[in-house]
N, C-alpha and C positions, 0 to 999 in steps of 0.2 A: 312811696318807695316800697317794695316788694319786703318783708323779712317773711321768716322763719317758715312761719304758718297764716303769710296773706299778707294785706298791707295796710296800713296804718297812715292816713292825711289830716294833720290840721290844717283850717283855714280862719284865718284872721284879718280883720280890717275894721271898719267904723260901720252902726250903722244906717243902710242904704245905698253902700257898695256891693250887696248879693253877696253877701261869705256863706251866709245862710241858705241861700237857695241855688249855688252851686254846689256847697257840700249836699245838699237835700238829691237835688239831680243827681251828683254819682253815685248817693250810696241806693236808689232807686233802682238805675240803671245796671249796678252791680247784681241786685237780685234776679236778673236772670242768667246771671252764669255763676256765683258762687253761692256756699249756703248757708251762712251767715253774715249779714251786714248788719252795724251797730251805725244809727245817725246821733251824736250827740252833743246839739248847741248849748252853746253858754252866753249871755247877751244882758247887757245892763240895762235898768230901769229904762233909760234913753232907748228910743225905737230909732232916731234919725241921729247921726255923728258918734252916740256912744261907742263904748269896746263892744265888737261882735264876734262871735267864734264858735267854730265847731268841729267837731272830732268824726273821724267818718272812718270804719274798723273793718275790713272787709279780709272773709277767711272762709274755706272750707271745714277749715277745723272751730271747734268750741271758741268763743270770746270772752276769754273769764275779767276784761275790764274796757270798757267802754273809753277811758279817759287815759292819758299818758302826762306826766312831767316835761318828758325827753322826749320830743316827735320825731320820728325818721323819717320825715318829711312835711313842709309845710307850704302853703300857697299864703303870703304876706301880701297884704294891698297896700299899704302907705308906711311911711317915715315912725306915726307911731307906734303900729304896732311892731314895727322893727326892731325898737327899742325895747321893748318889753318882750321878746319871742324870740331874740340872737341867743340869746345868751344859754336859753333853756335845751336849743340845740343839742343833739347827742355828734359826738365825734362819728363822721363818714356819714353824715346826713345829707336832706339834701333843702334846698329852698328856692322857692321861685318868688321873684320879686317883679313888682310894677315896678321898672326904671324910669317911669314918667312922672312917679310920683315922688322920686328919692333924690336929693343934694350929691349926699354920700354913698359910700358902697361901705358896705357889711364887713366888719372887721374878724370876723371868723376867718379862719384860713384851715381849719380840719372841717370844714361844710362845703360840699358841692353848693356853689349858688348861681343862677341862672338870671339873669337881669332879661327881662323881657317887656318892653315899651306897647304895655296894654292899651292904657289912657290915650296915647297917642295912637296907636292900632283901632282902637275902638270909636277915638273920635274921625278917623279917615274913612272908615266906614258907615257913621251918617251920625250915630249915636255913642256917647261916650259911659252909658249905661251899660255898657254890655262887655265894659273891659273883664268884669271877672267872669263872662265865659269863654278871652283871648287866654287868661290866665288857667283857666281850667282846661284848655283844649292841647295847651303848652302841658300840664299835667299826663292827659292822656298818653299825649308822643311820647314822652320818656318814660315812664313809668308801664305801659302796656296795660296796664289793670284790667281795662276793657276797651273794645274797640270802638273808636269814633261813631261809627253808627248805629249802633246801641244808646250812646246817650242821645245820639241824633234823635231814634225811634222815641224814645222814652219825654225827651221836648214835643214833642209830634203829641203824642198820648196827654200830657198835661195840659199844653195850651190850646189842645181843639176843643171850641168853640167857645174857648174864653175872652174877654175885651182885648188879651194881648198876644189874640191867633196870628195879628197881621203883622205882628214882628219873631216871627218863626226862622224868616228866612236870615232876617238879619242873626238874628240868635248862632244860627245854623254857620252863616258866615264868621260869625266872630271862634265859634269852637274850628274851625278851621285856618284859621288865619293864626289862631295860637299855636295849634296843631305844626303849619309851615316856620313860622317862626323857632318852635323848639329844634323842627328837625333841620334847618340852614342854621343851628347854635355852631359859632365857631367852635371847635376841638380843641381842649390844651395842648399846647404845644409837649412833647414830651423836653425831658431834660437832657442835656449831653452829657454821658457819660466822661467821669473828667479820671477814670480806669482806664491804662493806654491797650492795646488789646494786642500787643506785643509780647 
C-alpha cells in the first residue's frame, strides 16, 4: 500500500511457500523506477515449515527504517501466520490472503482484506508452488507499485539459464492470473444512507 513517501509490504508465511523470493523479486524489480528499495527478511532456524518474513520499503525518498511493527500492507500465506500478523495491523491497512489456505476469515474490520484463492489458482495451473506469485501479482494490481512487466522482465533476468528457466512461463502466468483475480475483486457494496434526502 502506497503511504506518504513510497510503500511499505510485509510478507509472511512458513518456510517454502516463497515469502522470500517474492519479496526478493519486487523489491528488485522496484529498482528500476524508484531510488531506494530496502529488502529485509526475517526467517527462523527452520529453512522448510518455519516462520518466514520479509519487509520490502520502496521510496524515492530516504528510508530511515527498514522494519515496521504496524504494516500498511501485507501479503499472508497461511492460517498461521494470520494469527500472529492480524493483530499488528495498522487501522486503514490493507492485507491479502490465500483463501485456499484459511477455515476462517480475519476478524479485523478497520483492515482492507482481500481473500484471494492462490493455492487453488496455483494448483489449476499445473503447479501449486507458484501460488505466492498469484498472491504477488494480486499485490501489483491494487497497489500499482510497479507494473506487471517489470517484474515480468526482472524473472526473465533471474532465471535465464538457471535449472528453473523452464518454469518462466508458468511463473509469468501465475503473476497474471493474480493480477486478473485482484482486478474482477468484487466491490463493497456502499451503504444506504438511512438520512432521508427530503
Amino acid at each position: 500500500m502506497e503511504q506518504k513517501n513510497g510503500f511499505q509490504l510485509m510478507v509472511a508465511g512458513l518456510g517454502g511457500q516463497g515469502a522470500l523470493f517474492i519479496g526478493r523479486l519486487l523489491a528488485e524489480a522496484a529498482l528500476s523506477k524508484y531510488k531506494n528499495v530496502n529488502f529485509f527478511p526475517n526467517y527462523g532456524p527452520a529453512m522448510r515449515l518455519g516462520p518466514s518474513e520479509c519487509t520490502v520499503t520502496i521510496s524515492d525518498a530516504e528510508i530511515t527504517s527498514p522494519v515496521t511493527m504496524t504494516p500498511k500492507a501485507a501479503i499472508i500465506m497461511g492460517a498461521a501466520s494470520l494469527a500472529s500478523f492480524e493483530a499488528r495491523m495498522a487501522p486503514g491497512s490493507m492485507m491479502i490472503l490465500d483463501s485456499s489456505l484459511l477455515r476462517t476469515k480475519s476478524k479485523k474490520r478497520d483492515v482492507k482484506v482481500f481473500y484471494m484463492p492462490a493455492t487453488e489458482t496455483a494448483t489449476k495451473l499445473g503447479n501449486m508452488a507458484v501460488a505466492n506469485l498469484v498472491l504477488l501479482g494480486a499485490y501489483l494490481e491494487v497497489s500499482k507499485v510497479v507494473p506487471l512487466e517489470i517484474v515480468e522482465a526482472t524473472l526473465e533476468r533471474r532465471m535465464a539459464g538457471s535449472r528453473r528457466e523452464d518454469m518462466l512461463s508458468l511463473n509469468k502466468a501465475a503473476l497474471r492470473e493474480g493480477a486478473k483475480l485482484m482486478a474482477e475483486y468484487p466491490k463493497p457494496r456502499k451503504k444506504r444512507s438511512l438520512v432521508s434526502s427530503r
